[in-house]
PyMOL Python script that loads the backbone (N, CA, C, O; Angstrom):
from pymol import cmd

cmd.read_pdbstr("""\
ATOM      1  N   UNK A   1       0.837  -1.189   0.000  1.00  0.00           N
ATOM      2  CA  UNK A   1       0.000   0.000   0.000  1.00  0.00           C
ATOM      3  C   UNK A   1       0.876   1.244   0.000  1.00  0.00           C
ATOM      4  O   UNK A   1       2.034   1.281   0.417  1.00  0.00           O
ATOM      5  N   UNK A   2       0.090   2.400  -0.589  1.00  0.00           N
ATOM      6  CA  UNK A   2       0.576   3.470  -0.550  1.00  0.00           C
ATOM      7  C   UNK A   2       0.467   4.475  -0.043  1.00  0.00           C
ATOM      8  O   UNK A   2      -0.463   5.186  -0.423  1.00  0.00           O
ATOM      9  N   UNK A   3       1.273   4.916   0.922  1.00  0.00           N
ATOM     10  CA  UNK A   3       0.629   6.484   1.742  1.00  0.00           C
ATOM     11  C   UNK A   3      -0.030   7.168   1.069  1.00  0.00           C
ATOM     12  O   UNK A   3       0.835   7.823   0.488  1.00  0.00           O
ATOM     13  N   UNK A   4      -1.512   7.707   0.498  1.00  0.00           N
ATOM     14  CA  UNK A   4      -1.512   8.987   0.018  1.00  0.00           C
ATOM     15  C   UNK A   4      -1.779   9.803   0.507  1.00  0.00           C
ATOM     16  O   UNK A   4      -2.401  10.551  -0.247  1.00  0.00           O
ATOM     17  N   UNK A   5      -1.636  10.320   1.812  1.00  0.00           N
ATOM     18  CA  UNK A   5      -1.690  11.189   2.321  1.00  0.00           C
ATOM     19  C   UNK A   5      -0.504  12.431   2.549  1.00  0.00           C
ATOM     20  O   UNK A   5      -0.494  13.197   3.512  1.00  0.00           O
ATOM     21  N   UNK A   6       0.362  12.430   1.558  1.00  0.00           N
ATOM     22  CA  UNK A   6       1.679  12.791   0.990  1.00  0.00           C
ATOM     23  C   UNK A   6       0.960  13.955   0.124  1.00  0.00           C
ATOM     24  O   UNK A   6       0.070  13.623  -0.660  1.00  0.00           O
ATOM     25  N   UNK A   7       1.264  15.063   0.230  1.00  0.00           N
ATOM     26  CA  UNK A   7       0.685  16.494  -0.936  1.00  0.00           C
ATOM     27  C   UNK A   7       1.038  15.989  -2.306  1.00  0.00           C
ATOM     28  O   UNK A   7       2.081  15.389  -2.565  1.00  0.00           O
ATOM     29  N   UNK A   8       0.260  16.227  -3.007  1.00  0.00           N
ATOM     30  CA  UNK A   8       0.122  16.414  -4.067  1.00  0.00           C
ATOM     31  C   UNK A   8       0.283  17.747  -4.764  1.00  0.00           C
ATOM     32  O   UNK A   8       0.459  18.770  -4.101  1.00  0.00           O
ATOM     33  N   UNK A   9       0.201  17.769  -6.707  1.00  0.00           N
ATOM     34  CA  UNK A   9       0.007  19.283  -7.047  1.00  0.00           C
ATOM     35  C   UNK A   9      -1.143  20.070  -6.356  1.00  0.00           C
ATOM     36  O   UNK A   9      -1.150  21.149  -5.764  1.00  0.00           O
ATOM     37  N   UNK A  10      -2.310  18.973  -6.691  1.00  0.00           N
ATOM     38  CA  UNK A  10      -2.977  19.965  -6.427  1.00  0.00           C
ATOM     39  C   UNK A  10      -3.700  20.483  -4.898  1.00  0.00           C
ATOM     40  O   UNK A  10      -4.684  21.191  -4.686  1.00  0.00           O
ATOM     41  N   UNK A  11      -2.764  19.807  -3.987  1.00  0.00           N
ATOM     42  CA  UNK A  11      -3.507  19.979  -2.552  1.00  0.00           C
ATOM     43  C   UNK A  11      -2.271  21.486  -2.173  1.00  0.00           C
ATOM     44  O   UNK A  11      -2.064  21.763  -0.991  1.00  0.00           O
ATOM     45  N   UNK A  12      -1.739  22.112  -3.029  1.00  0.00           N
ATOM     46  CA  UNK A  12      -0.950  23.136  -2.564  1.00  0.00           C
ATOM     47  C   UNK A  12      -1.632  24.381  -1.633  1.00  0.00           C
ATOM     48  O   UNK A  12      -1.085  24.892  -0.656  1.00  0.00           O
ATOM     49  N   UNK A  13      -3.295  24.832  -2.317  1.00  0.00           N
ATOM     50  CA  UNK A  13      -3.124  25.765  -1.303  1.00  0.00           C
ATOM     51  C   UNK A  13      -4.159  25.179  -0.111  1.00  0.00           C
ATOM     52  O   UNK A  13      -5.231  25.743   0.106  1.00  0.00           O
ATOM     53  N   UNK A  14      -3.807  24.212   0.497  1.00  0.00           N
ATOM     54  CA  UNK A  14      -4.167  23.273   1.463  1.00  0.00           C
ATOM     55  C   UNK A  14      -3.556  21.955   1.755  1.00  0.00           C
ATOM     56  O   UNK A  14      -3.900  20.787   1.581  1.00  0.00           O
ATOM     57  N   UNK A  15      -1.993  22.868   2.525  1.00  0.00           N
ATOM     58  CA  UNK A  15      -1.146  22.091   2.749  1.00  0.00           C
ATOM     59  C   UNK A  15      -0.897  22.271   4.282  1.00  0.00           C
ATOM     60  O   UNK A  15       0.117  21.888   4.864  1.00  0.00           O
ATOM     61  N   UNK A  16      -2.001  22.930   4.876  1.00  0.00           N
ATOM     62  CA  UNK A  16      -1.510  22.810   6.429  1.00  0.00           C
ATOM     63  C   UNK A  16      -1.796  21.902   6.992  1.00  0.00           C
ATOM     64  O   UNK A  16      -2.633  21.128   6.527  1.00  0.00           O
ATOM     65  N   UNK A  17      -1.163  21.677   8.253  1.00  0.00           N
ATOM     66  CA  UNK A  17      -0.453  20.450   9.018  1.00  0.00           C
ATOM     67  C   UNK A  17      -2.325  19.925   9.335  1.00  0.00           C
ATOM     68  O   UNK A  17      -2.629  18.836   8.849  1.00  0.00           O
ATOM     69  N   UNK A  18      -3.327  20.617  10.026  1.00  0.00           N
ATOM     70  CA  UNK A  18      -4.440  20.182   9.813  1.00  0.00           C
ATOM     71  C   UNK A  18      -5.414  19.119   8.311  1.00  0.00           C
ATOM     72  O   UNK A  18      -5.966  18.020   8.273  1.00  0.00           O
ATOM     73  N   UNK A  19      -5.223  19.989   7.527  1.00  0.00           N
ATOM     74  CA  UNK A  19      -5.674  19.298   6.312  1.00  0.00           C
ATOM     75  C   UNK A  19      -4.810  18.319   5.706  1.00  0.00           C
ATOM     76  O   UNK A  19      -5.355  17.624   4.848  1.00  0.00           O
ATOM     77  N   UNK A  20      -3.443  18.067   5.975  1.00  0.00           N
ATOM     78  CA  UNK A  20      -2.591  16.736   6.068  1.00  0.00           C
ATOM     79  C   UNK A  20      -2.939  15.238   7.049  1.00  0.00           C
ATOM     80  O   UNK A  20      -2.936  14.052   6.719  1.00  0.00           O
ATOM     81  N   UNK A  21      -3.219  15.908   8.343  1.00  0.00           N
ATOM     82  CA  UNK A  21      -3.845  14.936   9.057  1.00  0.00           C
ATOM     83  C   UNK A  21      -5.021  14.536   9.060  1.00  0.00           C
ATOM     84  O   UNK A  21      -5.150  13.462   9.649  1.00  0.00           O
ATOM     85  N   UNK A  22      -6.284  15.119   8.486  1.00  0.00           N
ATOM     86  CA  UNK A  22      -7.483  14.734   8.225  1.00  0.00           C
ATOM     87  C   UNK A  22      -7.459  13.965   6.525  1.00  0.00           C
ATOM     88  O   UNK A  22      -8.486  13.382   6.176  1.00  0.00           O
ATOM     89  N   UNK A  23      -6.475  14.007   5.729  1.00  0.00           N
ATOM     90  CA  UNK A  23      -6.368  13.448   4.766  1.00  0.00           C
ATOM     91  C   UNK A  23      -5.934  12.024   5.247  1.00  0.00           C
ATOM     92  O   UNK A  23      -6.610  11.048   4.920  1.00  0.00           O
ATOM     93  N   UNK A  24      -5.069  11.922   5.843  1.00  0.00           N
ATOM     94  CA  UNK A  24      -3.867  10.779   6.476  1.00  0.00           C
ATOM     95  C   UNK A  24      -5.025  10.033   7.651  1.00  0.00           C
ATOM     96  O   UNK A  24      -4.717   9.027   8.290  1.00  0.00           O
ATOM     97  N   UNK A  25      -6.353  10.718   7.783  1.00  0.00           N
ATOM     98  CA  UNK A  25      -7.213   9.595   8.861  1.00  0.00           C
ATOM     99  C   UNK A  25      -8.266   9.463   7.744  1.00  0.00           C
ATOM    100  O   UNK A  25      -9.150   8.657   8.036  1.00  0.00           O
ATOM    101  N   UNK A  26      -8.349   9.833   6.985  1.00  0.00           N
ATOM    102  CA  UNK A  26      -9.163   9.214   5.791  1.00  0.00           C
ATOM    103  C   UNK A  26      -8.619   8.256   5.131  1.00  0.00           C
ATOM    104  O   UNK A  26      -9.339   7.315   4.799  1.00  0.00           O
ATOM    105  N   UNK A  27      -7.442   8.256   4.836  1.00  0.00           N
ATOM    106  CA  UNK A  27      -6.731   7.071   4.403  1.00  0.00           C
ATOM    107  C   UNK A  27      -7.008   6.060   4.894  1.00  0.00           C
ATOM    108  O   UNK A  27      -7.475   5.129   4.237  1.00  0.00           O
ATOM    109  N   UNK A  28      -6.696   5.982   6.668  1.00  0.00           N
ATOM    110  CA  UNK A  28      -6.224   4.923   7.373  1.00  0.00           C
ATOM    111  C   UNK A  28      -7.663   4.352   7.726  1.00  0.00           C
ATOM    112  O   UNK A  28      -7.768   3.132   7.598  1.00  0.00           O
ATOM    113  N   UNK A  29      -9.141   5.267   8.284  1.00  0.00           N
ATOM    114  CA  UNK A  29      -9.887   4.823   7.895  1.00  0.00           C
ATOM    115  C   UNK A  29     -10.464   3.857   6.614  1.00  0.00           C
ATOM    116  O   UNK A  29     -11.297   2.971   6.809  1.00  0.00           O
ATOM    117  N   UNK A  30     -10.034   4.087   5.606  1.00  0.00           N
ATOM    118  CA  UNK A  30     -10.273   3.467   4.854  1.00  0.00           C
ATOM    119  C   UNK A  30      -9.073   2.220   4.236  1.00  0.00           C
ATOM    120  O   UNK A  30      -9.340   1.546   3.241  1.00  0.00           O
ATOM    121  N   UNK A  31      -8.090   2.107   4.811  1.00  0.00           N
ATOM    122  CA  UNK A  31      -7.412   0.923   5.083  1.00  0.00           C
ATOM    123  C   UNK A  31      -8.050  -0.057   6.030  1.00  0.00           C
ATOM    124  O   UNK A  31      -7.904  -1.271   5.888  1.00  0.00           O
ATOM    125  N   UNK A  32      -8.851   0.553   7.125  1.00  0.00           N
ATOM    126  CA  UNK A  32      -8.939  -0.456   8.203  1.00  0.00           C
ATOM    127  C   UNK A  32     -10.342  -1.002   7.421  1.00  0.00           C
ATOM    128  O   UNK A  32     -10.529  -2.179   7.112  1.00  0.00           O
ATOM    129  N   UNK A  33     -11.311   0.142   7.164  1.00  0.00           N
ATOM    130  CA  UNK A  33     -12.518  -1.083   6.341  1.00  0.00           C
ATOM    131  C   UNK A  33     -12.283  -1.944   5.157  1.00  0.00           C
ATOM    132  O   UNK A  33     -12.902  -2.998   5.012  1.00  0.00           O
ATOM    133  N   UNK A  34     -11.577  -1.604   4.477  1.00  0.00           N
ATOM    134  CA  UNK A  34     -10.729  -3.039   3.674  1.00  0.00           C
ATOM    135  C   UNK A  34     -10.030  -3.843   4.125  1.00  0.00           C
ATOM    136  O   UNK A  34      -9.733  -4.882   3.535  1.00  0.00           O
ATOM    137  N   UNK A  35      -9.766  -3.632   4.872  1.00  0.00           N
ATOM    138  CA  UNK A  35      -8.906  -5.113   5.720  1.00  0.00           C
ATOM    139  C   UNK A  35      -9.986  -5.633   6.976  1.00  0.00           C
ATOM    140  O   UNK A  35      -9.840  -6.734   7.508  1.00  0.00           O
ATOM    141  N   UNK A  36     -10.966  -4.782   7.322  1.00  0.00           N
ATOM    142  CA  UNK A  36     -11.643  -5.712   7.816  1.00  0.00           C
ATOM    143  C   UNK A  36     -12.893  -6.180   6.812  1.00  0.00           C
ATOM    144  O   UNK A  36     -13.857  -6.815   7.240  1.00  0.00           O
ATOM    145  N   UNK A  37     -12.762  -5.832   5.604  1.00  0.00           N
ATOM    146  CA  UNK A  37     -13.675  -6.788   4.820  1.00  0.00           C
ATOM    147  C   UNK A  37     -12.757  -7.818   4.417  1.00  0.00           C
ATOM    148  O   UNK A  37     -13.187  -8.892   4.836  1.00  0.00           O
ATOM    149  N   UNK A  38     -11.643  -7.964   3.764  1.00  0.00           N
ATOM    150  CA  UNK A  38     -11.214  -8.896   3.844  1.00  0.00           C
ATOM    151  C   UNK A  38     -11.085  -9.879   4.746  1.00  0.00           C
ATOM    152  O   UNK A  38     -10.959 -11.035   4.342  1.00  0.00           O
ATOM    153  N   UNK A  39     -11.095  -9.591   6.100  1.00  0.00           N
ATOM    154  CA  UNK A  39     -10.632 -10.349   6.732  1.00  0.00           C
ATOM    155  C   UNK A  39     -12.138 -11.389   7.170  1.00  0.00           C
ATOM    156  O   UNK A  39     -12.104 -12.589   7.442  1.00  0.00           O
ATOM    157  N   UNK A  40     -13.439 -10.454   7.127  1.00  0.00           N
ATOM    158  CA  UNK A  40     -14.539 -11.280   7.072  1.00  0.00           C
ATOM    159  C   UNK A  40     -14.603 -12.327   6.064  1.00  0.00           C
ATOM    160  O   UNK A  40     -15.141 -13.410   6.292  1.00  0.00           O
ATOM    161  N   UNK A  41     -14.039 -12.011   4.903  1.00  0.00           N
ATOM    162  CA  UNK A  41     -14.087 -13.318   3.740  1.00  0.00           C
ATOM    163  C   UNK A  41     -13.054 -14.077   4.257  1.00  0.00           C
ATOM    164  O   UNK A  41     -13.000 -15.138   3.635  1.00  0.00           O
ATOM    165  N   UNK A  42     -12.190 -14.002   5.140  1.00  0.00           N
ATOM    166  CA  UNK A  42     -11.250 -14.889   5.227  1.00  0.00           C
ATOM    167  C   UNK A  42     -11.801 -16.077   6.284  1.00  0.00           C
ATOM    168  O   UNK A  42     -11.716 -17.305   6.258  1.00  0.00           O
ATOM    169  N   UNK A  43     -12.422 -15.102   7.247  1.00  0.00           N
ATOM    170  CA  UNK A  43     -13.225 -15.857   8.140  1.00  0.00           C
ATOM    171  C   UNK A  43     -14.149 -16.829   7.633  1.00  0.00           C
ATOM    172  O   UNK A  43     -14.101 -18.058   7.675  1.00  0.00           O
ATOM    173  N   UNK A  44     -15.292 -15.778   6.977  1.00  0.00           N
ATOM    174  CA  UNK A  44     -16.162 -16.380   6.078  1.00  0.00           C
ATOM    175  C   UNK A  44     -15.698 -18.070   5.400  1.00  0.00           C
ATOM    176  O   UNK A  44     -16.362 -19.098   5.528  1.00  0.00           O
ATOM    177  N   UNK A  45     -14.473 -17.922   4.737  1.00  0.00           N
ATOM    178  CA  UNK A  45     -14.165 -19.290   3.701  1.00  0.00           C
ATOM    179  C   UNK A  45     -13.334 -20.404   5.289  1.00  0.00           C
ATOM    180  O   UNK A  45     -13.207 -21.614   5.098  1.00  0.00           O
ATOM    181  N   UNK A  46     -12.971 -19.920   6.387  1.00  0.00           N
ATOM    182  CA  UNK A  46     -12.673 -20.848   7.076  1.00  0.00           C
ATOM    183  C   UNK A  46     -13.748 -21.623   7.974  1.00  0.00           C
ATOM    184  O   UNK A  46     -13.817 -22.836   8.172  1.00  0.00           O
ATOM    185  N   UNK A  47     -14.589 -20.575   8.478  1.00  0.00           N
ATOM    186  CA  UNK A  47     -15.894 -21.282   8.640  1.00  0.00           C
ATOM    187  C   UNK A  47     -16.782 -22.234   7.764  1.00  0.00           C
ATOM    188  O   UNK A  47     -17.647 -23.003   8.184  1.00  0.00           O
ATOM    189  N   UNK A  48     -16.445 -22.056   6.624  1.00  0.00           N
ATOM    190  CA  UNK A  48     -17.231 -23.063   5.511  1.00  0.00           C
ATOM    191  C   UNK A  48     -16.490 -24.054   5.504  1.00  0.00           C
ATOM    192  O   UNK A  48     -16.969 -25.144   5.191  1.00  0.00           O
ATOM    193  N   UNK A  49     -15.024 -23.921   5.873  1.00  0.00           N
ATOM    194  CA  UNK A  49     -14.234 -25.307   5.395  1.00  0.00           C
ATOM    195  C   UNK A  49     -14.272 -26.251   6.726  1.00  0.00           C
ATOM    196  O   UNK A  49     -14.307 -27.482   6.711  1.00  0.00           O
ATOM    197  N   UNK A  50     -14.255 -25.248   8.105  1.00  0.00           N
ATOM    198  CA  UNK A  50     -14.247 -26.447   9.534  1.00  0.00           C
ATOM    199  C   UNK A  50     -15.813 -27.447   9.298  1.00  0.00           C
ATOM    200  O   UNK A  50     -16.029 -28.659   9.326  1.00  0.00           O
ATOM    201  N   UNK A  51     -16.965 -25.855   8.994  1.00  0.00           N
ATOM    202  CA  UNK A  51     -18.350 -27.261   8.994  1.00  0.00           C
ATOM    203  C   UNK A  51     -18.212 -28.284   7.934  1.00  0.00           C
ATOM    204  O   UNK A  51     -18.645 -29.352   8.367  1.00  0.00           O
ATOM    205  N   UNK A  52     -17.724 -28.401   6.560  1.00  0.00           N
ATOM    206  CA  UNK A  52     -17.327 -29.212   6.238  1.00  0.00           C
ATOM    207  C   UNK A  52     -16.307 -30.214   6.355  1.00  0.00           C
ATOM    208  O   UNK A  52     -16.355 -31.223   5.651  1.00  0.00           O
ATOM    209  N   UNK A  53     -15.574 -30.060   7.016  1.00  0.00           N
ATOM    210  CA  UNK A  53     -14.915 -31.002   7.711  1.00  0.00           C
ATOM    211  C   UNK A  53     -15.382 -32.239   8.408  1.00  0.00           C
ATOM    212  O   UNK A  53     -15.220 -33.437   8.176  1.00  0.00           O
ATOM    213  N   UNK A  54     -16.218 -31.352   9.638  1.00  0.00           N
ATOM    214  CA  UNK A  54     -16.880 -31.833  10.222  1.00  0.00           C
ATOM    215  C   UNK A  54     -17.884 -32.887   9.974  1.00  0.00           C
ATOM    216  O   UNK A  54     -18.023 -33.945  10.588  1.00  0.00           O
ATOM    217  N   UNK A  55     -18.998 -32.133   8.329  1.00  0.00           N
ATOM    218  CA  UNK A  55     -19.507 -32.959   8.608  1.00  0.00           C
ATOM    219  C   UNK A  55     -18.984 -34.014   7.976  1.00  0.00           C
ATOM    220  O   UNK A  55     -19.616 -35.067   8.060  1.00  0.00           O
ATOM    221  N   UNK A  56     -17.543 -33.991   7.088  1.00  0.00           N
ATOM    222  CA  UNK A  56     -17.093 -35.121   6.073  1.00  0.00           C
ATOM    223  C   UNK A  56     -16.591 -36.744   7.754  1.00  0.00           C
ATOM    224  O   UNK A  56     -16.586 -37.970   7.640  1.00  0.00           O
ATOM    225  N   UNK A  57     -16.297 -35.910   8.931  1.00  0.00           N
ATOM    226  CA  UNK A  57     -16.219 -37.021   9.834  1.00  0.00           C
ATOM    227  C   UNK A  57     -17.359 -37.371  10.508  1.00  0.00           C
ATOM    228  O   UNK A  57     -17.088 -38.436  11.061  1.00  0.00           O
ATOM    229  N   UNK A  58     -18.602 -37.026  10.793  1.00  0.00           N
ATOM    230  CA  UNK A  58     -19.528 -37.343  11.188  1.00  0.00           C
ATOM    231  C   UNK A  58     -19.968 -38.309   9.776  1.00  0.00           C
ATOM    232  O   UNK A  58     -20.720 -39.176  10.223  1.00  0.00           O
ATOM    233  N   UNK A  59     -19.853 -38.456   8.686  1.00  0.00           N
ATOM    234  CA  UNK A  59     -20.158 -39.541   8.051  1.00  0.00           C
ATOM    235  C   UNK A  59     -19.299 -40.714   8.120  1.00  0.00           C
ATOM    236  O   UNK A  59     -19.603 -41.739   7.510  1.00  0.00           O
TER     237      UNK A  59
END
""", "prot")
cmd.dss("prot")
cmd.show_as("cartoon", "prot")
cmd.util.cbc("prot")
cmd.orient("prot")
């Protein structure tokens, strides 16, 4: 991943230390809801594989 919370051209005349850090928690906000959607599908496909497991030994 990539910081973008790094100025750009066009964030020049809104480059104070405020509007840097509300950029940089928008980011990270939105790092953490992609990684916690991923991480629900990850869950998601391991829960499908233990009940099948399961029930492949209960037969």
């Amino acid at each position: 991943m990539f910081p973008f919370w790094t100025y750009s051209c066009s964030d020049y005349k809104t480059n104070s230390p405020k509007a840097h850090k509300e950029r940089k928690l928008k980011f990270l906000k939105w790092l953490r809801d992609d990684l916690e959607t991923r991480l629900a599908g990850i869950n998601g496909a391991i829960a499908t594989i233990e009940s099948q497991l399961e029930r492949e030994e209960v037969n």
